[in-house]
N, C-alpha and C positions, 0 to 999 in steps of 0.2 A: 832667320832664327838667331836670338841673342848667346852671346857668349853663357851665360847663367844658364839656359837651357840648356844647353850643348854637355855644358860639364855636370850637372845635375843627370843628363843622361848617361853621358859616361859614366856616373858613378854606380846608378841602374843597374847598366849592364854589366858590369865587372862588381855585382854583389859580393864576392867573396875577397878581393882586394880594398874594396872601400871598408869593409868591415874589419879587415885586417889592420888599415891605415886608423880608423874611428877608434878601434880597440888600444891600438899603442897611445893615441891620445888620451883616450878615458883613462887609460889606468894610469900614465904618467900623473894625467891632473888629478884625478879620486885619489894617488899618492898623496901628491901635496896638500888638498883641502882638506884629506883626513890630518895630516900632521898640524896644519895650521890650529885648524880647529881644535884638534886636544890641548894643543896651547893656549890656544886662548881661554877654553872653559876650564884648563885647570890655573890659568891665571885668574880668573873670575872667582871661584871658588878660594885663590889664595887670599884675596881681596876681602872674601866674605869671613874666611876664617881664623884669618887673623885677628880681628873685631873678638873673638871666642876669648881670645887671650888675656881682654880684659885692658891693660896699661900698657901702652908703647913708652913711655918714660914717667920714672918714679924721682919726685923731689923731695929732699929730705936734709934733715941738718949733717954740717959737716960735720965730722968725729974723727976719732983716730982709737975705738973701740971697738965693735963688735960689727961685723959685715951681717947684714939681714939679708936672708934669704928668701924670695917670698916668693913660692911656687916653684920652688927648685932655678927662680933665678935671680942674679945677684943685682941688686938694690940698691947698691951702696952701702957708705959706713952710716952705721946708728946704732946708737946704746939707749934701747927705751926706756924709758920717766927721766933718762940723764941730760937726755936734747931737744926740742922742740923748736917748732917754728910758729913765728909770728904770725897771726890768720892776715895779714897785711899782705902776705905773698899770695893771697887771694887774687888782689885787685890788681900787684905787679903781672900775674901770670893772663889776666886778662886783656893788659895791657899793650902785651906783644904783639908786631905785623903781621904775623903767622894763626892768630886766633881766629880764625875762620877756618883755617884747617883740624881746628881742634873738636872731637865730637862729647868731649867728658872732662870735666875736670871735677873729681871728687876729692874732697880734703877728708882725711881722717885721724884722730886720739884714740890713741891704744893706753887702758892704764888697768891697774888690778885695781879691784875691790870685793871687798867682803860681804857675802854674803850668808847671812848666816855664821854657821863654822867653816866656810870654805871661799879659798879667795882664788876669783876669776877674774878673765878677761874682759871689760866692758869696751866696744869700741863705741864714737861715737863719729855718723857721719850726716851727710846731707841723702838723704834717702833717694831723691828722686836719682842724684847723680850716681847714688855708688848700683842702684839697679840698674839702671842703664849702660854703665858701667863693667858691671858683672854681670852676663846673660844671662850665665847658668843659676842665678842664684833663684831659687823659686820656695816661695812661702806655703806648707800646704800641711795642716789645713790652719787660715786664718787669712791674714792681708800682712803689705809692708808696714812699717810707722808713719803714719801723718799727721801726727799733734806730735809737740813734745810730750816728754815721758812716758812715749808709748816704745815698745820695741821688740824684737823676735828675737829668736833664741834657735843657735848653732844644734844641728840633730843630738851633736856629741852632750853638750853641756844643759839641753834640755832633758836628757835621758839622765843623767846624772844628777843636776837638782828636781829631778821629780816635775818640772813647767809642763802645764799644756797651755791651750789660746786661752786666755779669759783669766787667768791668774795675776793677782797681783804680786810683786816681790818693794821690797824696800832695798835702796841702796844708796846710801851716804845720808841717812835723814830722808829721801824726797822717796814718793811712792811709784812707783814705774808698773804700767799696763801690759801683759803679755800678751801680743795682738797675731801673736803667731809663731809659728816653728817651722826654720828654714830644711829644706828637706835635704838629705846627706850631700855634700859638694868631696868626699873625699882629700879635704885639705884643713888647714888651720882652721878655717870659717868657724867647722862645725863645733867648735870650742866656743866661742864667741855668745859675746850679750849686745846685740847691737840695737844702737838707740838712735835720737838725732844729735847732732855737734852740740846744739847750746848746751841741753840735757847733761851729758858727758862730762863737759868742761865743766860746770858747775859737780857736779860730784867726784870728779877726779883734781877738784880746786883749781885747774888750770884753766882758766879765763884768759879766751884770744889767743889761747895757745892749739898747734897743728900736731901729730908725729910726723905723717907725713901728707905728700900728695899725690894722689896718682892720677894720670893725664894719658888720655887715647886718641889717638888723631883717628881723621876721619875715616881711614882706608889705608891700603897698602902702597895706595898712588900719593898718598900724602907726605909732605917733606918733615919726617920723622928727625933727622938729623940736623937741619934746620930751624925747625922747635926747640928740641933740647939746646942748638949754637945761642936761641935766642932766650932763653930761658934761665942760662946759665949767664948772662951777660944779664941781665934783668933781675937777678936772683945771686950777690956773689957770695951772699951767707949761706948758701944753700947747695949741696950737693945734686948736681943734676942729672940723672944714669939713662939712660935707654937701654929696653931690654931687647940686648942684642941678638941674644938666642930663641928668642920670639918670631923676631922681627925680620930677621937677615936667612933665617934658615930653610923655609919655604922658600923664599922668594931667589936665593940661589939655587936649590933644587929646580923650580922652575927654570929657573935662566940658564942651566946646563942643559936641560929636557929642550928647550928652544933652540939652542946652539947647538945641539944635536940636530934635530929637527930639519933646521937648515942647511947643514950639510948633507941630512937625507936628498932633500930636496936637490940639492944642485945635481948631485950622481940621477936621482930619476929625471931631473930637466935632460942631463945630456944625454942617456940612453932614451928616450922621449925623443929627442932629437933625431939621433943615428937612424931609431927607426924608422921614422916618416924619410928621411933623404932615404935610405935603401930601399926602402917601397916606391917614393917616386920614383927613382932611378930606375927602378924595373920595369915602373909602368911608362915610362917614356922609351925603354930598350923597346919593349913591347909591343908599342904603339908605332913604330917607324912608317908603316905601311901607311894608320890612318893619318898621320902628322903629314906624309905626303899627298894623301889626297885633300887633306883641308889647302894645302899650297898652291895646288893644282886647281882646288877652285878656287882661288883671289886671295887667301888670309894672308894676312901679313906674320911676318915674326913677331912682332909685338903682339896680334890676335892671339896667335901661339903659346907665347909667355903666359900672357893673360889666363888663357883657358887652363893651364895647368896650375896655378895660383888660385884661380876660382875653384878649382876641385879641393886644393889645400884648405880656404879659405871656409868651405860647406865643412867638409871633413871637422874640420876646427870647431866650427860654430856647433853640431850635433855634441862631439866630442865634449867639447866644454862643460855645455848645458850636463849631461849624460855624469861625464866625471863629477863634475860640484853636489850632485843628486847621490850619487852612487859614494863619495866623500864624507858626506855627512850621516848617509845611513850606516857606514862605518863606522864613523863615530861613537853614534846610540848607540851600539854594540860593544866597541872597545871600549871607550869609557869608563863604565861603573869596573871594571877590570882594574883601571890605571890610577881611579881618582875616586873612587867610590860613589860618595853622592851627587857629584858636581854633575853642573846642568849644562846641557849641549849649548852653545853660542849660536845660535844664528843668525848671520852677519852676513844682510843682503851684499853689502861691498864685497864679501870675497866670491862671490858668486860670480861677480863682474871681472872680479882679477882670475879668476877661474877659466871663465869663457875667452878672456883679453890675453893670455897664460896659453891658451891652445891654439889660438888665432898664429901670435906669436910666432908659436914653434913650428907650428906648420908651416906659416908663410916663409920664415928663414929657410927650413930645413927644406923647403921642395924648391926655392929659390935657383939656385944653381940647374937642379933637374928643369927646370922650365926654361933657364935661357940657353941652357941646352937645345931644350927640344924649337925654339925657338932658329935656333940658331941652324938646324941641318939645310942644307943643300936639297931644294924639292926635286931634283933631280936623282940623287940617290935614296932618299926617299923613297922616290916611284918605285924606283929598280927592288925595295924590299917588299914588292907587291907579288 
């Protein structure tokens, strides 16, 4: 009969010790893959929500006037119609090493004009970019702008000049399409005339001229800091800001929640541990009798060893499997608790550190208990017969 038999029986027989031993694994490991895993899906989600934000760094002319504020975060200095930038920082910004990390770069002219008896906001931008740009921004009911001199109009300043879709208005001489009405965003937007750049620039006289730019990298794994190093070295007429409180705030919140995380874990590794050594340890007190009759028939102490490491070892391998299952349906459950909408990770790799994580602990922890048992004297052995 093989050793793997022998201990697969043994563990048979002592159902309610293996089950005790299986139990302190599972829940050590279902500990750790549940923590793991909240971190990762709400890393995931920080990834995804950030993109929400809109600009991870805004370029803009230097000033020593009036700090803009945009969306409660600061921008840099700018004094508007007083500074502009060259649309030439176009082709510098695409220029950089780091443009492949970059998901948007939209240029935009903010300027008043008259409309009527009332003087508004007209911005003008590159449409495809500044939607892509701004998630939330949704047109409804009409479309974005895709011809020059077509353009939508902010909830706010549509409700105020009387626009709906299909209306035309005049502004600076040129006749402009209203091809739509952006539906309330709760911020400056909803004030706004927005059209394409050429458009703009031509009725606010500023030809090839920018206010500002704003630029999103790809994700939260993207080197944000790096960009703007390069950006700013590429651009020295140009104020370069990253939006810190965007950018850095989640992503330390995260990185607390992780380092928490991991210290959970170390404290259930070693109580994880204790308990498989004081269960072996028992079950080898226990066993004195059978340990000396396997001696008695021919085993060696290494057979011995062996046989209590392959109980470790089953123990583990069930345990693992069991924990990683029982880890992750924790999850689904805690989760929307911790992180709202964010979506569970499932990450065949931790499965395997999961099962390799129980393996582990067992083999260590019962290690000693077996060259113990390994170790008795088959002669008093017998004698506990």
């Amino acid at each position: 009969m093989r050793l793997r038999t022998i201990a697969i029986h043994n563990l048979l027989r002592r159902k309610a010790r293996a089950a005790f031993l299986v139990a302190g694994l599972l829940i050590g490991v279902g500990t750790v893959v549940t923590l793991i895993s909240l971190t990762q899906s709400m890393t995931g989600q920080t990834k995804a929500s950030l993109q929400t934000y809109g600009a991870n760094i805004v370029v803009s002319p230097k000033s020593k006037d009036v700090t803009l504020s945009y969306g409660g975060i600061s921008a840099g200095d700018l004094s508007l119609g007083s500074q502009t930038l060259d649309q030439s920082v176009l082709k510098s910004i695409d220029g950089i090493p780091a443009r492949s990390s970059i998901s948007a770069v939209a240029p935009e002219l903010v300027g008043a004009v008259k409309l009527g008896v009332r003087r508004v906001l007209l911005m003008g931008v590159r449409p495809a970019d500044q939607f892509k740009l701004k998630h939330w921004w949704s047109v409804a009911p009409g479309r974005a702008p895709q011809k020059p001199r077509e353009m939508v109009a902010g909830s706010a300043a549509a409700k105020v000049l009387g626009l709906t879709m299909g209306d035309y208005v005049s502004l600076g001489g040129k006749r402009f399409t209203v091809t739509g009405i952006l539906e309330p965003t709760g911020s400056q937007d909803d004030q706004l005339l927005v059209t394409d750049l050429a458009s703009a620039q031509q009725v606010l006289k500023m030809p090839g001229k920018l206010t500002l730019v704003e630029v999103s990298a790809q994700d939260a794994g993207a080197p944000v800091q790096t960009i703007s190093e390069q950006l700013s070295a590429a651009l020295p007429q140009a104020k370069v800001a990253t939006m810190q409180e965007a950018v850095k705030s989640r992503e330390q919140a995260v990185s607390q929640y992780r380092a928490f995380s991991y210290a959970i874990v170390a404290v259930v590794v070693a109580i994880q541990a204790l308990v498989v050594f004081v269960t072996m340890m028992s079950s080898v007190s226990q066993r004195t009798h059978e340990i000396g009759v396997f001696r008695a028939l021919g085993f060696r102490r290494a057979h011995i060893t062996r046989l209590i490491l392959l109980e470790a070892v089953i123990a583990g391998l069930v345990a693992g499997v069991l924990g990683y299952l029982a880890g992750m349906g924790v999850t689904y459950v805690v989760l929307p608790f911790v992180a709202g909408s964010a979506q569970v990770a499932w990450a065949p790799l931790l499965g395997i550190i999961a099962v390799g994580l129980a393996l582990l602990i067992g083999v260590l922890a019962a290690l000693y208990p077996a060259l113990r048992a390994g170790s008795m004297d088959p002669t008093d052995a017998l004698r506990a017969l």
